[in-house]
C-alpha positions in Angstrom: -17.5 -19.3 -27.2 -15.2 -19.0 -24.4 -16.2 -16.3 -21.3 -13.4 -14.2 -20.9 -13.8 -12.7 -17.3 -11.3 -10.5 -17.5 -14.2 -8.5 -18.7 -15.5 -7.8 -16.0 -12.2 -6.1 -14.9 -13.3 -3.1 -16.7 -16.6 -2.7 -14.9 -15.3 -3.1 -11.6 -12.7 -0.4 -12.5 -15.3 1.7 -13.6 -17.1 1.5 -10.3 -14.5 3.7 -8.9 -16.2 6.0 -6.4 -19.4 5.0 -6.7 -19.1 2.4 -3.9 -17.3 4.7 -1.4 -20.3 7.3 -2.2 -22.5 3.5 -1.1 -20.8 2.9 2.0 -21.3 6.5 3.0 -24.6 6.3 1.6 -25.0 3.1 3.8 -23.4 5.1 7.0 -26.2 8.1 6.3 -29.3 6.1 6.5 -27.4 4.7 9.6 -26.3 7.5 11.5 -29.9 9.2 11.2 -31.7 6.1 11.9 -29.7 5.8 15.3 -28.6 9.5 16.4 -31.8 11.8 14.8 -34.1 9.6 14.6 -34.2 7.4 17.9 -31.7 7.5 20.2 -30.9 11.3 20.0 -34.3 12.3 21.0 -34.3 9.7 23.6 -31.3 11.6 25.5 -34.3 14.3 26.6 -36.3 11.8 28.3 -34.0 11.8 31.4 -33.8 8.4 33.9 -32.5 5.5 32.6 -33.5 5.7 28.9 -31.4 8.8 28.5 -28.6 7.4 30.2 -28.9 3.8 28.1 -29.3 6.6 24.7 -26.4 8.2 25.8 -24.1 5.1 26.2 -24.8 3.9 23.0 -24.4 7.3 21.2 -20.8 7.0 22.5 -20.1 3.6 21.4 -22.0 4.6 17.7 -19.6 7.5 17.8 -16.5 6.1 18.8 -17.1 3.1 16.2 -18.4 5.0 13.4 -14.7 7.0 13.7 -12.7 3.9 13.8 -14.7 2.4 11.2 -14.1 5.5 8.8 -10.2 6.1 9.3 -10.1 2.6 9.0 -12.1 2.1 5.2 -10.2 5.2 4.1 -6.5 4.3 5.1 -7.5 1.4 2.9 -8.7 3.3 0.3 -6.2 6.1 -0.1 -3.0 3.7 0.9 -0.8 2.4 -1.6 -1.0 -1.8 -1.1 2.8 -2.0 -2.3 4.6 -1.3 -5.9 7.5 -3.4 -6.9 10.8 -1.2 -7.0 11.6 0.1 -10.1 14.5 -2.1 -11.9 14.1 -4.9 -9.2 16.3 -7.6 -10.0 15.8 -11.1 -7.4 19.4 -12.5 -6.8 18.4 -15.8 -5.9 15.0 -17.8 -6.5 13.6 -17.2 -3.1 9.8 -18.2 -3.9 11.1 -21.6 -4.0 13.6 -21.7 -1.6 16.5 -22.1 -3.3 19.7 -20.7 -1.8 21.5 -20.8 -5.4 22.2 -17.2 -6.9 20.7 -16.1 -10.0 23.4 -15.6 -12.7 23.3 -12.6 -15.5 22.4 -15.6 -18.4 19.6 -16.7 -16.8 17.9 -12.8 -17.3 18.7 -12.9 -21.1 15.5 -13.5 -22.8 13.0 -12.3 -21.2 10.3 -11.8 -21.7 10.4 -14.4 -24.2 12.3 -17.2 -22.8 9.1 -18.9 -20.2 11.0 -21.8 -19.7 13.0 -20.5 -16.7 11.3 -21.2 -13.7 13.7 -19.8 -11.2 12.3 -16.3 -12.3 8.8 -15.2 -11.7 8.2 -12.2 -14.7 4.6 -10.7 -15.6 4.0 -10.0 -19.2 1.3 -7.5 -18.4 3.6 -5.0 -16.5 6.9 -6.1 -18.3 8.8 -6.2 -14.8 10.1 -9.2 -13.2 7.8 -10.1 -10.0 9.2 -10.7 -6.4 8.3 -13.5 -4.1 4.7 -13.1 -3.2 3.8 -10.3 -5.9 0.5 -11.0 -8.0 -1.4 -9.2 -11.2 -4.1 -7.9 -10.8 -6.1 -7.0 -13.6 -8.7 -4.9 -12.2 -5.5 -2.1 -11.0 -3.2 -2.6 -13.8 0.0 -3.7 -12.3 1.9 -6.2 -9.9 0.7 -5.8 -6.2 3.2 -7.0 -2.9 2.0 -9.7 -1.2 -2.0 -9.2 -2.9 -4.9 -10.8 -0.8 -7.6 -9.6 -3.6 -9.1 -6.6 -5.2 -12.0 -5.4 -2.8 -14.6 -3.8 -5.0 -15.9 -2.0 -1.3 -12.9 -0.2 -0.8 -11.8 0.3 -4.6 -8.4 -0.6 -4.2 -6.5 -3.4 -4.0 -5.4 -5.0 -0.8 -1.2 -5.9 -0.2 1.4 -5.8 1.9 1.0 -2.3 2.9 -2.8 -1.4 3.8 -3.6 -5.5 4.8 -3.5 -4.2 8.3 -6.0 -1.3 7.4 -8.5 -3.5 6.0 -8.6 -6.3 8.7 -9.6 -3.5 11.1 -12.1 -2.0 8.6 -13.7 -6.0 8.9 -13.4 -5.4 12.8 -14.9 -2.0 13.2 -17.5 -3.0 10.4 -18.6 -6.0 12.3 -18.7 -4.3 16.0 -20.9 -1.1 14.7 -23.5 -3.1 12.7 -23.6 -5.3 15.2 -24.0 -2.8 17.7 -26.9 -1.0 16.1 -28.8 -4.0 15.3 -28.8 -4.7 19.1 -29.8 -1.0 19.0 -32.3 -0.9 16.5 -34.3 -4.3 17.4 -37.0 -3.5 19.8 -38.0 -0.9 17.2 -37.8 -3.7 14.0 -39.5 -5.8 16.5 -42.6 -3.2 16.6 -42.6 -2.9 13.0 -44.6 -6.4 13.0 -46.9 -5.8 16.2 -49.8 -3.5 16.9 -47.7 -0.8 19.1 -47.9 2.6 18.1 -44.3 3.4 16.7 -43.4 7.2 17.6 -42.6 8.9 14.5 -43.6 9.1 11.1 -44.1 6.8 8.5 -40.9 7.9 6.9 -38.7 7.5 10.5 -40.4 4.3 10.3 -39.0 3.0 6.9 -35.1 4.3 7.7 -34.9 2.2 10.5 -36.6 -0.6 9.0 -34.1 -0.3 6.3 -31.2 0.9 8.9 -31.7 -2.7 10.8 -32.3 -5.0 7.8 -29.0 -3.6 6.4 -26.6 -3.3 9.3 -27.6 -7.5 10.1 -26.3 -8.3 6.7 -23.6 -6.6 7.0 -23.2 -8.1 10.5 -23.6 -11.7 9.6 -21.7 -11.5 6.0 -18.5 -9.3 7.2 -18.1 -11.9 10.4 -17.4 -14.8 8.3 -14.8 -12.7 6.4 -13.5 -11.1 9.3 -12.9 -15.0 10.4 -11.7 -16.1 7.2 -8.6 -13.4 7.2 -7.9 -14.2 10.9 -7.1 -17.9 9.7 -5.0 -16.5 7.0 -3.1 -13.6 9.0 -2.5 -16.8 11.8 -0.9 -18.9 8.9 0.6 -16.3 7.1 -1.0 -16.5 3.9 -3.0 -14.0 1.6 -6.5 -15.0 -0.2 -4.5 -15.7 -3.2 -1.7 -18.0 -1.3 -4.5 -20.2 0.8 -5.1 -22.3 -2.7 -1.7 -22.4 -3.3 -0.7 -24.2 0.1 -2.9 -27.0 -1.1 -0.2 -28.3 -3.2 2.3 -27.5 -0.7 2.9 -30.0 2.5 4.8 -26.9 4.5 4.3 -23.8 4.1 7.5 -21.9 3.9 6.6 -18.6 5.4 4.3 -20.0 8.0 6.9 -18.3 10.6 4.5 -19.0 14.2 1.3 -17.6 15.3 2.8 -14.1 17.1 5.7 -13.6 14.5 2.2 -14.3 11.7 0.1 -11.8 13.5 3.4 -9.0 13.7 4.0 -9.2 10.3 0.3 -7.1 9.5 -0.1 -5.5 12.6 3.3 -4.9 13.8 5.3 -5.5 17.3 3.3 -2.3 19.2 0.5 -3.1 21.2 -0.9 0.1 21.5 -1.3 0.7 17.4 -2.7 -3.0 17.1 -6.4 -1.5 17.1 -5.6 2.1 15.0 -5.0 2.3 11.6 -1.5 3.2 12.0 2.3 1.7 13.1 4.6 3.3 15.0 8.2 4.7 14.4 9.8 2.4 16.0 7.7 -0.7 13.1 7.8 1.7 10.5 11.8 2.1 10.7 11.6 -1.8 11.3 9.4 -2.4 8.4 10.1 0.4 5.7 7.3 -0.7 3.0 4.7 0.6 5.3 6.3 4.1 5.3 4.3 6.3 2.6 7.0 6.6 0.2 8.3 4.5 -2.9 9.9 1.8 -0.8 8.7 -1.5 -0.9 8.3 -4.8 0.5 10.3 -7.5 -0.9 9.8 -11.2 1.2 12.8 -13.2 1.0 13.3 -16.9 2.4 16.1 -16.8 5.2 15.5 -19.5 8.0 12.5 -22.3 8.6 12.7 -21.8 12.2 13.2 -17.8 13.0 12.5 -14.6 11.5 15.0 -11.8 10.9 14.2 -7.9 9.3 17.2 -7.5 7.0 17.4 -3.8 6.1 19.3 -2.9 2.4 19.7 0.4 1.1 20.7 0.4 -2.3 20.2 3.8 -4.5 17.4 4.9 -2.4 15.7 1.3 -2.5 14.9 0.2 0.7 14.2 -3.3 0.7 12.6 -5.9 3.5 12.9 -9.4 4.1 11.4 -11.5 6.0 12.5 -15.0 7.5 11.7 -17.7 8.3 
């Protein structure tokens, strides 16, 4: 008997917020293990160890704040809808400059023989270049790296950007607090007399094992997606582009990286954009429009802004 894995759909769906009340669960044991338990007490002890607990209080803080805004603008942002009636006028996931004609709609969903028009049974809507399923959400997502069970939403074109700094801010704070945490792990195994109780002693046991594996596992996906934003490609694409000798929206390193984290360099490291990317790039305003990536040029890339019945539409070059 075949294992259908779209099963499993359904669970992780049913997870809902029960990881976001783990990662805050995680960022409890954390937060007391570092600031009530050790290096908030350490502040009284004046000379250098209060000015060392003191510097790395700010840095926990500052980290812990970025970290947060970032999981949550993942979380509560929409990763991009397809426009309602959406219609492609040319086959621009393959390139082809030839527009679509009325005939070649007729039939659908039925007719699966036309492969100049991408359409997904499970939503009934046709699908725009770069627009996956996914089963776990329900519906077509824009430009969909993956489902992320950790933030319990999927990740697209419009929150991409919020989850690569979640990775970043993830990494630097557990990183930071197993460097903070280590001479107290490292008594754990010797015959010093560990100040606190028994209890103290378990959270930052637990505290340190945790944040390292967190460490070590969120750096080689925080490496992972900076390969793919580089190359311009989502989770999904990056198998894809094995069949393919170029790969058409590969559009340059800088022009890659702009298209997630826009042209400003002061919002690079915020989960945010600012007026001047969100009027360039209108799918990451927080309204109904959407991202739509067309084919225009192999060698440049142009925003092309269309307005059409309150549809606001982007595409991106080449």
């Amino acid at each position: 008997m075949a294992w259908n894995v779209f099963k499993f759909c359904t669970v992780l769906r049913g997870l809902g917020s029960i990881m976001i009340l783990l990662v805050l669960g995680v960022v409890g044991v954390t937060y007391y293990s570092v600031v009530v338990t050790n290096y908030g007490p350490a502040l009284l002890d004046g000379g250098l160890h209060s000015l060392l607990s003191a510097v790395v209080l700010i840095l926990f803080h500052f980290l812990l704040v970025m970290l947060l805004w970032s999981y949550f603008s993942v979380v509560l942002t929409d990763p991009g809808s397809v426009p309602p009636n959406w219609r492609p006028t040319a086959d621009e996931e393959r390139g082809e400059a030839d527009p679509l004609n009325d005939s070649e709609f007729n039939g659908l969903p039925s007719d699966s023989s036309n492969q100049r028009i991408r359409y997904c049974r499970k939503c009934n809507q046709l699908k725009p270049p770069r627009c996956h399923h996914c089963s776990v959400c329900g519906r077509c997502v824009l430009k969909m790296d993956h489902h992320c069970v950790w933030v319990v939403n999927c990740v697209g074109a419009q929150n991409y950007k919020y989850f690569l700094l979640f990775l970043f801010y993830t990494f630097l704070e557990t990183t930071l607090v197993t460097l903070a945490l280590l001479s107290n792990f490292l008594t754990f195994f010797s015959d010093e007399e560990f100040p606190g109780t028994p209890g103290t002693l378990a959270t930052t046991f637990i505290s340190f094992v945790l944040n390292l594996a967190f460490a070590l596992s969120v750096l080689g996906f925080l490496i992972m997606h900076i390969s793919l934003v580089t190359a311009n490609t989502t989770t999904i694409e990056a198998y894809e582009k094995k069949t393919t000798p170029k790969w058409r929206y590969d559009l340059g390193r800088k022009k890659n990286f702009e298209q997630v984290f826009g042209t400003d360099k002061r919002y690079w490291f915020i989960p945010a954009y600012s007026d001047e990317d969100l009027r360039r790039m209108p799918a990451l305003e927080d309204t109904e429009a959407s991202c739509i990536v067309l084919l225009y040029s192999y060698r440049q890339v142009e925003f092309m802004f269309l307005e059409a019945r309150g549809t606001i539409c982007l595409g991106y070059g080449m």
